[in-house]
C-alpha positions, -999 to 999 in steps of 0.1 A, spaced: 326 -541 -285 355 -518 -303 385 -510 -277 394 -474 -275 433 -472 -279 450 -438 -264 485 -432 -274 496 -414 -244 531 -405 -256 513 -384 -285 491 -369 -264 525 -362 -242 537 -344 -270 505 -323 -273 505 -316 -235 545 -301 -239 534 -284 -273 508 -264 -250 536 -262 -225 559 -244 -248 533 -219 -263 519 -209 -227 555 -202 -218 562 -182 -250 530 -159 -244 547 -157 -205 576 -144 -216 570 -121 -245 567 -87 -222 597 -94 -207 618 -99 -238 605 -73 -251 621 -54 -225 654 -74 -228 653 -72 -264 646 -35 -268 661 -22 -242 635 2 -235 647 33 -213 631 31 -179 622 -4 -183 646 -24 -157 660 -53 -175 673 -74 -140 635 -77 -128 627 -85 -167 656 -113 -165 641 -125 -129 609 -125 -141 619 -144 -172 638 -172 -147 601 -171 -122 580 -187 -158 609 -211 -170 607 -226 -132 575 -228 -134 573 -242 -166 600 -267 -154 575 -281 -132 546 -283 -152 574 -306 -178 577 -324 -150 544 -326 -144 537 -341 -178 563 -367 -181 549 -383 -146 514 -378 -155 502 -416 -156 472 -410 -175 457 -390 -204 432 -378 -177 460 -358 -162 477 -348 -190 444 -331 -200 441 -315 -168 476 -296 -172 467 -286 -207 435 -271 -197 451 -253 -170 477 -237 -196 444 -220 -213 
């Protein structure tokens, strides 16, 4: 019988890569707006906005550090998708 070996620090890694690109998709409307300046657009709810997804991206990074198990850390992933 073969043993199975998951390294869960890679698939940590994977799990914060996810992390990051779900955030960057969260936050491209809103620097758009920062970035542009687009007349009309108002850049304090942008900026709060912006601070709602890194909080709640600061969670889910949490989230994955104390994940005990690959099990978990695939749960958070597929919830990023």
């Amino acid at each position: 019988m073969s043993i199975i070996r998951v390294d869960i620090e890679k698939y940590r890694v994977i799990a914060h890569e996810a992390r990051r690109q779900a955030r960057a998709e969260e936050f491209k409307p809103h620097d758009e707006v920062i970035s542009k300046q687009i007349p009309g657009a108002n850049a304090q709810a942008a900026e709060a906005a912006r601070q709602a997804v890194r909080e709640k991206y600061a969670v889910i990074q949490v989230d994955i550090d104390s994940a005990p198990g690959v099990s978990e850390l695939k749960t958070i992933v597929d919830s990023l998708k």
